[in-house]
ZAMARGU-4260 file (C-alpha; in steps of 0.2 Angstrom, whole numbers, plus 5000, padded with zeros to 4 digits):
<rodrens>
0) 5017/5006/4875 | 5002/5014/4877 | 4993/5000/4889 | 5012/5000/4900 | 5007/5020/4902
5) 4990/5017/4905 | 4994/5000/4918 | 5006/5013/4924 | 4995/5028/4927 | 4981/5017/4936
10) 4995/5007/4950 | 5004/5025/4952 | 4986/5032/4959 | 4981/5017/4965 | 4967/5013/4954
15) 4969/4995/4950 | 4981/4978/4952 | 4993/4970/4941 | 4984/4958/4931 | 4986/4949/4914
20) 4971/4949/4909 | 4967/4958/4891 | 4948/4962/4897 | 4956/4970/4913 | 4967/4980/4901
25) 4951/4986/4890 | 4943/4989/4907 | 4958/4998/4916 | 4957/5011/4900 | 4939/5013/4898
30) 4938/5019/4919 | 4954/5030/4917 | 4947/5040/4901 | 4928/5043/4908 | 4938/5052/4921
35) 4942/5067/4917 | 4956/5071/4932 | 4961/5053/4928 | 4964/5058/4908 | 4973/5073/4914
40) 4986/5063/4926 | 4988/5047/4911 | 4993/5061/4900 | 5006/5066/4911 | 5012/5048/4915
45) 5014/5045/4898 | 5030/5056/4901 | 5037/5044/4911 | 5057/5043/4918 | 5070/5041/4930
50) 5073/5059/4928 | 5067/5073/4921 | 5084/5076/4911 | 5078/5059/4903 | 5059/5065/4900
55) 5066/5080/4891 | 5077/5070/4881 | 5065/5056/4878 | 5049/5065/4873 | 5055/5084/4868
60) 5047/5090/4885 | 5049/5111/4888 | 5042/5116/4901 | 5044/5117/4919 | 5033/5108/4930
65) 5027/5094/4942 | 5029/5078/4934 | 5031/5059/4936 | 5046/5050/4936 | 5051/5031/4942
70) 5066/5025/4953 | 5076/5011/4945 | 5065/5000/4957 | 5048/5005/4951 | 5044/5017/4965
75) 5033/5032/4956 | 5034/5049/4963 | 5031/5066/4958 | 5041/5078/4957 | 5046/5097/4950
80) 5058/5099/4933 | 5066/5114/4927 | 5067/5112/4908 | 5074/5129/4905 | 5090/5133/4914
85) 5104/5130/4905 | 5095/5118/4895 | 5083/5112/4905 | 5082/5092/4912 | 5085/5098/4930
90) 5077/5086/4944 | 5071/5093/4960 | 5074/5081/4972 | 5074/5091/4989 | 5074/5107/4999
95) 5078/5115/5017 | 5066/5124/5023 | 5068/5132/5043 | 5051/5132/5049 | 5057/5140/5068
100) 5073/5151/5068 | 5071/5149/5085 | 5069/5131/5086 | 5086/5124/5088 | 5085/5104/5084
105) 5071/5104/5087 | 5051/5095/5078 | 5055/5101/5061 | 5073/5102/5060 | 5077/5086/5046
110) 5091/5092/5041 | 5099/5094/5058 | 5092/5085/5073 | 5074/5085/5079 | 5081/5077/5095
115) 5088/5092/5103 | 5111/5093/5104 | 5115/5077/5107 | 5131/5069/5110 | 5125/5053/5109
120) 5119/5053/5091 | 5131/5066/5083 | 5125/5062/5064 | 5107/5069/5071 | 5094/5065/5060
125) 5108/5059/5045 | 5094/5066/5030 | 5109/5070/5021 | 5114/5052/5019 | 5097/5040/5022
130) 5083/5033/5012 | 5072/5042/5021 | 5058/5053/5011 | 5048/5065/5016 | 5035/5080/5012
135) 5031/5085/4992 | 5035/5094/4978 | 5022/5107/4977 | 5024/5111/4998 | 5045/5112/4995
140) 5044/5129/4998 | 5032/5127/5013 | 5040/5113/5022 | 5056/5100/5020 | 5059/5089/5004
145) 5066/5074/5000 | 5062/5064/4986 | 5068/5046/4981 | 5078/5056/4967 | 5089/5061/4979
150) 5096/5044/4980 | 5091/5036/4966 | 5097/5048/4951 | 5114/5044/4944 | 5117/5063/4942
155) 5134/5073/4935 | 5128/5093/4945 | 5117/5102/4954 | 5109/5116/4954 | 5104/5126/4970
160) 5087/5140/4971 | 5083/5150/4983 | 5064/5154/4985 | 5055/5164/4996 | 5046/5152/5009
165) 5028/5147/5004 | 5030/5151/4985 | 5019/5143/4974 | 5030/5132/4962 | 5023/5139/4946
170) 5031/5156/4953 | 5049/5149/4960 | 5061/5155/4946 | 5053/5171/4945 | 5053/5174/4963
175) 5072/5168/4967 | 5084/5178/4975 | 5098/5166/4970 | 5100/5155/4958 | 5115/5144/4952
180) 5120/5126/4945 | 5137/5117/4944 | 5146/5113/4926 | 5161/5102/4934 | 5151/5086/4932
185) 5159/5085/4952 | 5146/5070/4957 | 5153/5058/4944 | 5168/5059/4955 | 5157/5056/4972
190) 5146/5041/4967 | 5131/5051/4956 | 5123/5059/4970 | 5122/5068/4985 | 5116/5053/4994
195) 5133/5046/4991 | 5143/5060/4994 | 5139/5064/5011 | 5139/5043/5013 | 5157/5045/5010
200) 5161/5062/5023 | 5148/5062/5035 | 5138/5077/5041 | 5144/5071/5060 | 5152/5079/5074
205) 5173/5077/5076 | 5174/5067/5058 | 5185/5082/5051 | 5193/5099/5056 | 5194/5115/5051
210) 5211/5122/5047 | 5209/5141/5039 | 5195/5135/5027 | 5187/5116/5025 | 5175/5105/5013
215) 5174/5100/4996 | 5170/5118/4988 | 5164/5119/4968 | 5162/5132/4956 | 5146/5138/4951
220) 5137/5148/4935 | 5125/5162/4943 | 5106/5159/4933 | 5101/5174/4945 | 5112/5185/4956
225) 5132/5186/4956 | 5145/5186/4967 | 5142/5203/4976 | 5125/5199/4978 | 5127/5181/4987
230) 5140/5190/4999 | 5126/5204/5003 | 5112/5186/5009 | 5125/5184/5022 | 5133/5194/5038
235) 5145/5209/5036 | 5156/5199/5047 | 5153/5182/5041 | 5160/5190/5023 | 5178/5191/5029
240) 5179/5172/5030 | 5171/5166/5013 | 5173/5169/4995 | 5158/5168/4985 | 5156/5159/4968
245) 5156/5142/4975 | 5144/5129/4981 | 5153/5118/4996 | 5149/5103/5005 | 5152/5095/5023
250) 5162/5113/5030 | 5167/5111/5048 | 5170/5124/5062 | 5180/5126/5073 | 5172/5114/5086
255) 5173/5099/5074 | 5155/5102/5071 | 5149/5100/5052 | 5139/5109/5042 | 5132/5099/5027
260) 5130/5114/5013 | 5137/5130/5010 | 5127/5139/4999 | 5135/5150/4985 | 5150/5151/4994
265) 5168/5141/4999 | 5173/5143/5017 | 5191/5152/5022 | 5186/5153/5040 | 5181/5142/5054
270) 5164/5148/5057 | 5152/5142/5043 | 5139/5140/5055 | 5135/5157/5050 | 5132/5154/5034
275) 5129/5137/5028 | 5114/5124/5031 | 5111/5108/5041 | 5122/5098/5050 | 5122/5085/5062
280) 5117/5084/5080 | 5131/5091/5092 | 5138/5106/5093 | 5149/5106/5109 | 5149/5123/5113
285) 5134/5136/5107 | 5121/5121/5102 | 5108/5134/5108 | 5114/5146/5094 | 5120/5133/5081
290) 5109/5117/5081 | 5096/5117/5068 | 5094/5118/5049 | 5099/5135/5047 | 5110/5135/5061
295) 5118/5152/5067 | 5107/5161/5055 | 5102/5171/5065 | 5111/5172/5084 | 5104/5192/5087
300) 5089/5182/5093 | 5100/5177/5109 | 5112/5190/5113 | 5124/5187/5097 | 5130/5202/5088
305) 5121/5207/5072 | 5138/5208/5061 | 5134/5189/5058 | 5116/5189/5054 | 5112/5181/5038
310) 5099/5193/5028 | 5081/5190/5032 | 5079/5188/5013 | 5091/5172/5016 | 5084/5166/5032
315) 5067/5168/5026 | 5068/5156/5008 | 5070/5138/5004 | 5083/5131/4997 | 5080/5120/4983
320) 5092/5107/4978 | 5092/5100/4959 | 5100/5085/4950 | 5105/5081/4931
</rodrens>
């Protein structure tokens, strides 16, 4: 066990080559303990699973942090673990980060479009459903996330944070203005993950309606905040057409236009583009107001009315996305 975590430690940081041989072994472990750094990270990747619900489970692991886990077909990554909300074992495996308000699909915008409205490719960027990775788990709060987790994990809930942009991680719960996690085991019923729930309703333009109220909504526990409080992140106006209590996925306005997440809340209106994140990459009417990872957040910015502006509290933190 000990020369697989070793072997393991010196391919994950690139170190060495799969070999055989026993003197390449004795080698491998002599290099990685003269090191320092290198000590420090084998200690860590002797903690080593597909989740960190598993490392918690495995090895009587406590406390939060970055650690290192391993897809079912051997990719190593690195990733945040909260192992103490409501028991701890939750994986991080992305976040939404708007890095321009006013930037509508535009360099940036992963969870939209980065190619501007487009009718042509309605999905946009399709994040929410591909294999694609990006950025890391110490930036999350500095830039977009997406780990291989997010498709990887078999997963029964999640659990959503709010962090003010360009936190340190070791400061994230702490900092939170919202803070809530799922106890319906509702992925079970969607293929495991988010990966395959939005594989199943796409986050692209004219795949659904809205008719008074529309996605696939889920209860939530607060860790931080309540259900006044996650009315009060949003618009004045955009609290007619929402109850709050709920995490809800693939909302769509009243243009056919989707929304992909629908934080803290369940849509009974047909304007979530207020007050939910990503989407695709049309928006027929309004893309300068609604395209973008954030979408209508913020419309003050060109001529809209400030009834519907989200708090700046809420346009100005990441949201973090968890599995276990």
């Amino acid at each position: 066990m000990l020369r697989e975590s070793v072997l393991l430690s010196c391919l994950a940081l690139g170190l060495c080559a799969v070999s055989d041989s026993v003197t390449d072994w004795n080698t491998t472990t002599q290099e990685l303990h003269k090191n320092l750094n290198l000590k420090r990270y084998h200690s860590k990747m002797r903690k080593v699973g597909q989740s960190c619900k598993e490392i918690q489970e495995t090895f009587k692991v406590k406390e939060d942090g970055i650690y290192f886990l391993i897809t079912e077909s051997g990719v190593v990554y690195q990733t945040f673990c909260d192992m103490t909300t409501d028991g701890g074992g939750w994986t991080l495996v992305a976040s939404v980060h708007e890095n321009d308000i006013l930037g509508k699909c535009t360099q940036g915008d992963r969870w939209s479009s980065q190619n501007g409205d487009n009718p042509e490719k309605p999905e946009g960027d399709q994040s929410w459903a591909n294999r694609v990775t990006f950025g890391t788990a110490e930036a999350a709060t500095d830039d977009d996330y997406k780990n291989p987790g997010y498709y990887d994990i078999q997963a029964r809930d999640v659990s959503v944070w709010h962090v003010p942009n360009n936190e340190e991680s070791g400061l994230w719960s702490n900092s939170s203005i919202l803070r809530y996690h799922t106890e319906t085991h509702f992925l079970k019923t969607y293929g495991g993950n988010l990966y395959h729930l939005f594989k199943r309703h796409p986050v692209k333009h004219g795949m659904a309606e809205c008719k008074g109220g529309s996605g696939i909504p889920v209860p939530v526990v607060y860790d931080k905040g309540d259900e006044k409080s996650t009315g009060q992140l949003y618009g004045p106006a955009a609290r007619a057409e929402f109850d709050a209590g709920f995490i809800t996925f693939r909302a769509v306005n009243s243009e056919k236009a989707p929304l992909a997440i629908c934080s803290g809340i369940k849509p009974t209106g047909c304007n979530p583009q207020y007050y939910c994140i990503g989407g695709g990459g049309y928006y027929p009417i309004g893309a300068l107001v609604a395209c973008g990872d954030f979408n209508a957040f913020d419309w003050t910015i060109f001529g809209g009315a400030g009834e519907h502006k989200a708090s700046q509290k809420m346009i100005d933190a990441t949201m973090l996305l968890f599995y276990r």
